[in-house]
N, C-alpha and C positions, 0 to 999 in steps of 0.2 A: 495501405497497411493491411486490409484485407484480412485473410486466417489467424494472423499475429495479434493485428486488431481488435477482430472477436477475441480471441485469448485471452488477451490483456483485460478487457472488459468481463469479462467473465470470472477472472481468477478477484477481481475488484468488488465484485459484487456480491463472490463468495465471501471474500474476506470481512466484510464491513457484518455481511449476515452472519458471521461466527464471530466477531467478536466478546459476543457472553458466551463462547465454548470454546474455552483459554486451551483445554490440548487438543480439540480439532483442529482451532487455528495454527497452532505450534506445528502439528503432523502434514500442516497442509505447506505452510511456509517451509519445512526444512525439507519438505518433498519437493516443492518448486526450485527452490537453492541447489539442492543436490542434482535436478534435470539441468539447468544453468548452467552448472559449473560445466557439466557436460558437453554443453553446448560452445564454452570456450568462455562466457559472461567474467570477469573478473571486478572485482571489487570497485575500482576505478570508474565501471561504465553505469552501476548504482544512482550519482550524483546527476548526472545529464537526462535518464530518464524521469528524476525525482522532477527536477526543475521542469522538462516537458509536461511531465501530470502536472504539475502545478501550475503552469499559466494556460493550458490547457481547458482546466478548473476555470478558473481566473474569466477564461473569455466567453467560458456556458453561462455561467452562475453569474453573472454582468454584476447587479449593484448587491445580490445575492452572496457574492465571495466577500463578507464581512472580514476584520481581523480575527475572529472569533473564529470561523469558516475555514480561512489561510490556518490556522496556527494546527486546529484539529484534523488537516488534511495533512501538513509538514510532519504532523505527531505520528498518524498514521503509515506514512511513506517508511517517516524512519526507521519503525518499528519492523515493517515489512523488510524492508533493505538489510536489516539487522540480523530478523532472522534468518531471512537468505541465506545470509553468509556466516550462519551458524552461532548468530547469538542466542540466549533466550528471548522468549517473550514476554516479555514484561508488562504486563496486562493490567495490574492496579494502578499506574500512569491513565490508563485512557477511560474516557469519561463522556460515553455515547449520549445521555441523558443530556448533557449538557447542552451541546452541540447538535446540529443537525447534521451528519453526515452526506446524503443524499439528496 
């Protein structure tokens, strides 16, 4: 996976860290959507990487990947995916306090 790899991991780690800067994260999500789309990504190919992060997740985090864990990574994913493809971000859904993210 390699350059894509780091990428991925990076734009991840941004994300989770902007979470409490609801239009940084917006600016940064509709920026990645819009490079995507460019890239050929279509809405379809969303669901297969979601599932990849998540058991991915799943096989790091071993007795670590609670349901609690699962459900605020799924919330997370969505949300990204979502805006990807040009939704809003919908920020008062997610509840970092709660959860342990990382």
């Amino acid at each position: 996976m390699g350059t894509q790899g780091r990428k991925f991991r990076e734009m991840l780690h941004l994300i989770v860290d902007s979470l409490h800067a609801h239009e940084l994260l917006a600016r940064h999500l509709q920026a990645c959507g819009e490079q995507h789309r460019g890239y050929g990504v279509r809405a379809e190919h969303y669901a297969p990487v979601g599932a990849a992060l998540l058991w991915a997740l799943q096989q790091a985090l071993n007795e670590r990947y609670t349901p609690d864990v699962a459900q605020a990574w799924a919330a997370l994913y969505h949300l990204i995916a979502s805006a990807m493809q040009g939704a809003p971000v919908p920020m008062p859904g997610i509840h970092t306090h709660e959860v342990r993210l990382r």
